[in-house]
C-alpha positions in Angstrom: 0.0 0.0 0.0 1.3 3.2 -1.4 2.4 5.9 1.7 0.1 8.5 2.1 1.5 11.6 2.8 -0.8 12.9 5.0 -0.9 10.4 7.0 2.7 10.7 7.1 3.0 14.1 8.1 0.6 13.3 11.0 1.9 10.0 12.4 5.6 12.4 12.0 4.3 15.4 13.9 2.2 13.3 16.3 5.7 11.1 17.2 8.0 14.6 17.6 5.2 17.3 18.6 2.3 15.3 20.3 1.6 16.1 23.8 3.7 17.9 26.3 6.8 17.8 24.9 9.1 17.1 28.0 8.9 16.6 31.7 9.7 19.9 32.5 6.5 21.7 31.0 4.8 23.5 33.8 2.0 22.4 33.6 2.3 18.8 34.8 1.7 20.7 38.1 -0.3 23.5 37.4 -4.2 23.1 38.4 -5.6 26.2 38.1 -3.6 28.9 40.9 -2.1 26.0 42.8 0.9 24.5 41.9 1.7 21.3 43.2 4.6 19.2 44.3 5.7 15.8 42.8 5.7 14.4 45.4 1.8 15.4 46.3 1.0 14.6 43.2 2.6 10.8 44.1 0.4 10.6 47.6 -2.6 11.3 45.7 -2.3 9.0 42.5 -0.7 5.9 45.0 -4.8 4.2 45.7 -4.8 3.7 41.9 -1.4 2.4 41.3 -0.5 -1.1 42.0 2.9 -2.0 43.7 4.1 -3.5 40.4 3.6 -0.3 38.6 5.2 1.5 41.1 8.1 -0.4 41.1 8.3 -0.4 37.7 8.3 3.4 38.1 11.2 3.4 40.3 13.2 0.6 38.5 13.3 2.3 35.6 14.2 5.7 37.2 17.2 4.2 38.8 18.5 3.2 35.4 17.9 6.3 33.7 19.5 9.1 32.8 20.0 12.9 31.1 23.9 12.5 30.5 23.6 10.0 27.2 20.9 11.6 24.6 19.6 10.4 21.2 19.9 12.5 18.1 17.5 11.3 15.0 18.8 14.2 12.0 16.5 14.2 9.5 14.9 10.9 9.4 11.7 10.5 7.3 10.4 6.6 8.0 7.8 7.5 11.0 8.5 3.4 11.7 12.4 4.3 12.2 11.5 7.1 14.5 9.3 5.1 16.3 11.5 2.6 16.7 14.8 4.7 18.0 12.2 6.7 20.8 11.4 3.0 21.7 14.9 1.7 21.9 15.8 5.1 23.7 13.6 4.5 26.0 14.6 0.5 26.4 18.0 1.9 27.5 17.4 4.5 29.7 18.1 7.5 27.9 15.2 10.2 28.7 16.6 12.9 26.6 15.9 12.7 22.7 16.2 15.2 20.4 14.7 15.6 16.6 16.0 17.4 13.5 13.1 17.7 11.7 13.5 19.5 8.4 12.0 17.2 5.4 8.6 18.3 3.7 7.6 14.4 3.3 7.6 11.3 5.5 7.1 7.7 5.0 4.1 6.2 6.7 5.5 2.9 8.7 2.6 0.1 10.4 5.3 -0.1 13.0 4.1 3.6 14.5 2.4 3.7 17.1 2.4 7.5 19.5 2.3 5.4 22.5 6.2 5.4 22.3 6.9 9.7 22.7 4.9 8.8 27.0 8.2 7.7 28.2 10.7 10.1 26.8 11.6 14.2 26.7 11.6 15.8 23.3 13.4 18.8 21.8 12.8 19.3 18.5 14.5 21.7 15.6 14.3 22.8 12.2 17.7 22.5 11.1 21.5 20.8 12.6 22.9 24.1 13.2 20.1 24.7 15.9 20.4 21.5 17.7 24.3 21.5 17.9 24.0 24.9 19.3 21.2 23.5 22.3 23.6 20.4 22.4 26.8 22.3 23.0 25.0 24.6 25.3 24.3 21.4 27.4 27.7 20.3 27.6 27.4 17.0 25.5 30.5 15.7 23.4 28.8 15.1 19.9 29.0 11.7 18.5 27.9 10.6 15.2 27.1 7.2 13.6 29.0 7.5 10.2 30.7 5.3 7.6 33.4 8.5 7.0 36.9 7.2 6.5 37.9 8.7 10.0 34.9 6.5 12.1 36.4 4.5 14.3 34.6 1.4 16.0 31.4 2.3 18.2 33.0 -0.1 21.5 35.7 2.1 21.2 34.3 5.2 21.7 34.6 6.8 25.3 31.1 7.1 26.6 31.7 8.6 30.1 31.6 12.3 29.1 27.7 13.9 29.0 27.1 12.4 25.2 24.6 12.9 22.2 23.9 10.2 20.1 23.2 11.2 16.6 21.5 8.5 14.0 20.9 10.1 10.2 18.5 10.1 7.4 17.6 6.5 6.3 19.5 7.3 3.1 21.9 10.1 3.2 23.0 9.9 7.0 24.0 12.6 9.4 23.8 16.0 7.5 27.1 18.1 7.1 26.2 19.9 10.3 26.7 17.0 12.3 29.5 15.7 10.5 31.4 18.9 10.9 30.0 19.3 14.5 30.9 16.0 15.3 33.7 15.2 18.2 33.7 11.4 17.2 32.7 9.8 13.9 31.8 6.1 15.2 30.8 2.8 13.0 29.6 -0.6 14.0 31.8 -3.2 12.5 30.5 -6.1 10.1 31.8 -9.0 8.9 29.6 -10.3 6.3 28.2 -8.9 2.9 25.6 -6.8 4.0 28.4 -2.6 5.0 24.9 -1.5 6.6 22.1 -1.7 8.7 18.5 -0.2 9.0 19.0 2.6 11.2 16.5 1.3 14.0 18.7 -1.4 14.4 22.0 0.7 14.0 20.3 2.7 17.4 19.7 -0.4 18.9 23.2 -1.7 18.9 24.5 1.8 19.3 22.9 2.3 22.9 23.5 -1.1 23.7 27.3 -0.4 23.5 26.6 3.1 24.9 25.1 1.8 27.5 27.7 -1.3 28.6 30.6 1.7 28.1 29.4 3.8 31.0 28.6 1.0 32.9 32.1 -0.1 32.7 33.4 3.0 33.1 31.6 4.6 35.8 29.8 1.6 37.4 26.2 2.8 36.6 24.5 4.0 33.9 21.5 5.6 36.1 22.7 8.9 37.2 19.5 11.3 37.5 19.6 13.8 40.3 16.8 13.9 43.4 15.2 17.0 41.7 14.8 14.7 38.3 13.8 11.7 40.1 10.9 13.4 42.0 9.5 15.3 38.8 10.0 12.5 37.0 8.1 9.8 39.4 5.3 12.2 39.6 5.0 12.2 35.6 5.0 9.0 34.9 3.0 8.6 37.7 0.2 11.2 36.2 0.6 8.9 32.6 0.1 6.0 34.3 -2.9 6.9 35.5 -6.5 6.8 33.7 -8.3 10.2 34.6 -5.5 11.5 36.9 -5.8 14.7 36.3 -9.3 14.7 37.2 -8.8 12.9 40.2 -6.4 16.1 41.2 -8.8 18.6 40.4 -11.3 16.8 42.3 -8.6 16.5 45.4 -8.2 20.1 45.2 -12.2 21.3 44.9 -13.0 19.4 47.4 -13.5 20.5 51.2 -12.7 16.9 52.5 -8.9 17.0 51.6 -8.3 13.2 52.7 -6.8 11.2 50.1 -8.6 8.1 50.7 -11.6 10.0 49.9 -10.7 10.0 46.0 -10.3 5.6 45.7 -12.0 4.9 42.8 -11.3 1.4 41.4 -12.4 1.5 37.5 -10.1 4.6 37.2 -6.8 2.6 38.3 -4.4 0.8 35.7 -2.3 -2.0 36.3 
């Protein structure tokens, strides 16, 4: 079935621009004039979570981290994107960041917008924008390129804060990025096939990324208390049906108990 480009550009903006972008928008704790604490925000959701979900929660957030980002430049395959904002997410990397300057996109079955929940998104119109929010963030620029100069991806020093960057499906990081670029890095083959689809490029990418810093620093997790607690309270709010409801219903209400605002059929597992 042919792509349709409208469908495309939807799936494509739905995937980088859906929803609150990242955990630090405002109003995941704004109600109206009260601003509330993650942490009251926690107390209130904990009746409708289960202990698995929580611990879920707070597994993952001890694995997780700001200091390793991912970089898609220019990809067009919504399926591709998809896939590296799922495998970002698999490895504990909460920061990803989008180049997003093509007029068309290819629409992929393997979309699906439930993968942006789990992940912070920044998102620019051109390399040159990026690199400058990158280096303004202290990361060491690292891109996955066949250049001459690459050298292989297990020996590239992850410790430093690092940006992952993954190019178009067909033309690869943009001269930007190449120019930008404080390591050029290639996973080695041994067979016929000199390339991979770029999901599972990412994939193997982080996986090596991920092994590196453990090695070298003894832990890949390294979020600070003030990310934690915003970041528990988040994914506490998306993993709960209704929750902001149940809030504003907390906060309208006289009887400020929190047992008072159980309510079984609006609790996920």
């Amino acid at each position: 079935m042919p792509s349709d480009p409208k469908t495309a550009k939807r799936e494509m903006d739905g995937l980088l621009r859906g929803g609150r972008l990242t955990t630090f928008d405002p109003s995941w704790f704004n109600y109206g004039d009260r601003t509330m604490q993650p942490d009251e925000i926690v107390a209130l959701l904990r009746p409708h979570l289960t202990d698995q979900r929580l611990d879920a929660i707070d597994r993952t957030l001890a694995n997780r981290t700001y200091n390793l980002a991912v970089v898609v430049d220019g990809m067009v395959d919504t399926g591709n994107v998809a896939a590296v904002m799922r495998s970002a997410d698999a490895f504990g990397v909460q920061a990803f960041y989008a180049v997003d300057r093509s007029a068309t996109y290819k629409h992929s079955k393997r979309t699906a917008q439930g993968v942006r929940k789990w992940v912070d998104r920044w998102v620019y119109r051109s390399g040159e924008e990026a690199i400058a929010a990158l280096r303004e963030r202290n990361y060491q620029i690292v891109v996955a390129d066949l250049s001459e100069d690459a050298v292989p991806i297990d020996q590239v020093d992850f410790s430093p804060r690092t940006a992952l960057v993954l190019g178009n499906e067909l033309a690869g990081v943009s001269d930007a990025f190449r120019e930008a670029a404080d390591v050029a890095a290639m996973i080695p083959m041994s067979g016929f096939v000199q390339s991979l689809n770029i999901s599972v490029a990412a994939a193997i990418c982080l996986h090596e990324a991920r092994r590196d810093r453990i090695a070298r620093l003894g832990a890949h997790g390294d979020l600070n208390q003030e990310d934690i607690e915003r970041l528990r309270a988040v994914f506490a709010v998306k993993s709960v049906k209704k929750a902001r409801q149940i809030i504003q219903r907390y906060l309208a209400s006289s009887d400020t108990r929190l047992s008072g605002f159980e309510d079984p059929s609006e609790s996920v597992t």
